[in-house]
PALOTI-217044 format. One record per residue (C-alpha): x, y, z; residue in one letter; chain. Coordinates in steps of 0.05 Angstrom, whole numbers, plus 5000, padded with zeros to 4 digits. Each point is the difference from the previous one (the first is absolute). Example, Ala and Ser with C-alpha at 12.3 -4.5 7.8 and 13.67 -1.06 7.14 Angstrom:
REM residues 2
+------+------+------+------+-------+
|    u |    v |    w | resn | chain |
+------+------+------+------+-------+
| 5246 | 4910 | 5156 |    A |     A |
| 5027 | 5069 | 4987 |    S |     A |
+------+------+------+------+-------+
***
This chain:
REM residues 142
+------+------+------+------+-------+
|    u |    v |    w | resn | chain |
+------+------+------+------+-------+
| 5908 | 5423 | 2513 |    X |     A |
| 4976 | 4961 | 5063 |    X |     A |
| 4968 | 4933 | 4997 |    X |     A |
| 4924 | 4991 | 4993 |    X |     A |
| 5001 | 4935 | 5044 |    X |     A |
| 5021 | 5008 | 5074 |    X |     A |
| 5039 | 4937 | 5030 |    X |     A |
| 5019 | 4983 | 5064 |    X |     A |
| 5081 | 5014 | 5012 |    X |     A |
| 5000 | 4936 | 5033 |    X |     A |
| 4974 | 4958 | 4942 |    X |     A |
| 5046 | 5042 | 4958 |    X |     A |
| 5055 | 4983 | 5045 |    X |     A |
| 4972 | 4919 | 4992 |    X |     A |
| 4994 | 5007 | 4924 |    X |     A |
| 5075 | 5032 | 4995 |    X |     A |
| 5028 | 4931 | 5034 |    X |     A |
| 4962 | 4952 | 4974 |    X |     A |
| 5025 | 5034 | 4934 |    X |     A |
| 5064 | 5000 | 5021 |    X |     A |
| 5005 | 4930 | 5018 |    X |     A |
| 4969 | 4975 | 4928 |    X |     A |
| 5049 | 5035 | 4967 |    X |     A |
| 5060 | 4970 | 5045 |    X |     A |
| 4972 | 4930 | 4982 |    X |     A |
| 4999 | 5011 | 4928 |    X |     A |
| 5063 | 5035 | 4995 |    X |     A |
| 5031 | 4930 | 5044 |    X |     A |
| 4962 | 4957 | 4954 |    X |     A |
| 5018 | 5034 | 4930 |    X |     A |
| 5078 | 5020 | 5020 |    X |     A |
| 5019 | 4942 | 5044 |    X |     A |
| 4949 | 4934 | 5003 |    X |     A |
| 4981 | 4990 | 4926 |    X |     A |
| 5075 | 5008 | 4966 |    X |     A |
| 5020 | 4956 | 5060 |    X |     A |
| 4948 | 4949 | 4989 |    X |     A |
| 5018 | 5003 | 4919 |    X |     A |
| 5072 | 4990 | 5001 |    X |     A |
| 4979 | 4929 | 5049 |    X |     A |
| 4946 | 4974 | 4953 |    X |     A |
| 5062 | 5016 | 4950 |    X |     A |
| 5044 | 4958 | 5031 |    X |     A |
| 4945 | 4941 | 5010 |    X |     A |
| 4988 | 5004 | 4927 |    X |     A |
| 5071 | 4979 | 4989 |    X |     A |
| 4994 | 4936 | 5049 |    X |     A |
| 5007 | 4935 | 4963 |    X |     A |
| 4920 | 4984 | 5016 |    X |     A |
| 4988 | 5051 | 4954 |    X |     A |
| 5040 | 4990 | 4946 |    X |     A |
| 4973 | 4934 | 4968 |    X |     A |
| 5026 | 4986 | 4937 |    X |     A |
| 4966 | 4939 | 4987 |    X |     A |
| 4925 | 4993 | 5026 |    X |     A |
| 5009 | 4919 | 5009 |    X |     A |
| 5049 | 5026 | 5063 |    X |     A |
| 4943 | 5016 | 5037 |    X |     A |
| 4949 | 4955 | 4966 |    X |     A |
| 4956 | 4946 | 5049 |    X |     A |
| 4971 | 4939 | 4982 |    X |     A |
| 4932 | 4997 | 5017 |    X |     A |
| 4974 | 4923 | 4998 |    X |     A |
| 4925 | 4988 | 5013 |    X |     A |
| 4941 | 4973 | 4963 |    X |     A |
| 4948 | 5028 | 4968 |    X |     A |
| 4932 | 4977 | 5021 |    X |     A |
| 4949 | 4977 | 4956 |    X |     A |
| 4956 | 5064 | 4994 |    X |     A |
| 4924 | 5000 | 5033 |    X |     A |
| 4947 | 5010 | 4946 |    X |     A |
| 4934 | 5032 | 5011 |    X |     A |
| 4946 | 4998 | 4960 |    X |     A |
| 4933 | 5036 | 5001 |    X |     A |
| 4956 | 4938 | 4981 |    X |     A |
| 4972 | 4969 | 5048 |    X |     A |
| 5005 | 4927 | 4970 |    X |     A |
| 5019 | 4946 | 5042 |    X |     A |
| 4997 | 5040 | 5064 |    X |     A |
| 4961 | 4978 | 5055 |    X |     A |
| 4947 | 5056 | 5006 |    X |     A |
| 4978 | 4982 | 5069 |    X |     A |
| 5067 | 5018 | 5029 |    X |     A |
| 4983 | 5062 | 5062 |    X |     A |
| 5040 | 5030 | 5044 |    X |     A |
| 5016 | 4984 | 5065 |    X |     A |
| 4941 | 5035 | 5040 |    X |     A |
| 5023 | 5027 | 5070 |    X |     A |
| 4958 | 4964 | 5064 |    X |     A |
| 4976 | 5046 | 5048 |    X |     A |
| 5052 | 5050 | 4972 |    X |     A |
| 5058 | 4957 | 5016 |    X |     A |
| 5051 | 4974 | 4944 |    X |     A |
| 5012 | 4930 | 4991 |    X |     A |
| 5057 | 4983 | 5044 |    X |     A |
| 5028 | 4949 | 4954 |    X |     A |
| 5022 | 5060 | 4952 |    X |     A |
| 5027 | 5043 | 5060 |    X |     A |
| 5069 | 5045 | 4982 |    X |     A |
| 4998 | 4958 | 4929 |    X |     A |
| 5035 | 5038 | 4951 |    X |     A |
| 5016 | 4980 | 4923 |    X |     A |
| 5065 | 5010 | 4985 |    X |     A |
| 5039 | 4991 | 4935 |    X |     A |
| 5074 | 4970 | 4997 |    X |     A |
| 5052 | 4990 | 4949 |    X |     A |
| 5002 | 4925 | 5003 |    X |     A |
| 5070 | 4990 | 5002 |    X |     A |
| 5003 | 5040 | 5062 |    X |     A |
| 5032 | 5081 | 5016 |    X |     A |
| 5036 | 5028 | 4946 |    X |     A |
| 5065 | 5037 | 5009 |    X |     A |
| 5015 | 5069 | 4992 |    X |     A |
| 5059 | 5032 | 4962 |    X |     A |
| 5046 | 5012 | 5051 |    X |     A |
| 5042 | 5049 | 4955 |    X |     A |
| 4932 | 5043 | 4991 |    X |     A |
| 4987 | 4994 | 5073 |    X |     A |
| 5063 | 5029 | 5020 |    X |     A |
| 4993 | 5056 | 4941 |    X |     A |
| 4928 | 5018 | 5031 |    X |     A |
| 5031 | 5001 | 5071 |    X |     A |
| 5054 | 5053 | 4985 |    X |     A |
| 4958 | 5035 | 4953 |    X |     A |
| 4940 | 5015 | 5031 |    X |     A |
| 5018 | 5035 | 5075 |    X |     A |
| 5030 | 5045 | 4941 |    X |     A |
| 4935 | 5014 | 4964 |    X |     A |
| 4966 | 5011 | 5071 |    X |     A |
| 5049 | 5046 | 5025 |    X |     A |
| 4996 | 5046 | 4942 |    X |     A |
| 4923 | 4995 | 4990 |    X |     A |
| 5005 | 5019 | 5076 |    X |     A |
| 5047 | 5055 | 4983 |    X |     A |
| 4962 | 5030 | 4945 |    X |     A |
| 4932 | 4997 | 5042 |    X |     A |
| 5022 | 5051 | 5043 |    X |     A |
| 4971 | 5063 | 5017 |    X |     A |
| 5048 | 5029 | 4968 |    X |     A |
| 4983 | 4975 | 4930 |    X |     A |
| 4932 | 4998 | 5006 |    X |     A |
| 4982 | 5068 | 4985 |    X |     A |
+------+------+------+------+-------+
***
């Protein structure tokens, strides 16, 4: 029985390879990258950083204050009610207040990060990107 729908022999010819070439990268990612990739992350799942028996190992102090919370109140008791806003001159801001930005800090100064979860993150995530990158492929997302 022939085909209802005419096509082109050169799109046919187009279709065929593109075809073909899908099916070459799923067959290298199925049969070759993903076992390869599984038996690594096997092997980095038996490095020490891993295998933390006792969570105080990789524990950080964290020293800083608390500050005294801000409260807010919807009364207006005690507030001076003839308090504006700054209204702009001629369209121009006030040049005092220029590039003035409020910014919050701890107020004993930067805190440190966990260096043992920093160096996890680093070795763990290029793998996370690679396979996301991997798996977003034409080839899987049909």
């Amino acid at each position: 029985m022939s085909s209802l729908l005419k096509v082109d022999n050169e799109l046919k010819t187009k279709v065929e390879a593109f075809r073909e070439q899908i099916t070459s990268e799923a067959e290298h990612l199925v049969a070759s990258f993903f076992p390869q990739k599984l038996l690594e992350l096997d092997h980095f799942l038996k490095e020490p950083i891993l295998n933390v028996t006792d969570l105080k190992e990789i524990h950080s102090e964290i020293n800083f204050k608390v500050p005294d919370p801000i409260l807010f109140t919807n009364s207006h008791d005690g507030m001076d009610m003839n308090t504006k806003k700054r209204k702009l001159e001629d369209g121009v801001p006030d040049q005092s207040r220029q590039g003035e930005t409020k910014t919050l800090m701890m107020p004993e100064g930067m805190m440190k990060c966990n260096t043992r979860l920093m160096d996890l993150i680093e070795q763990v995530k290029p793998e996370i990107r690679t396979l996301i990158e991997k798996c977003n492929t034409e080839v899987f997302r049909r």
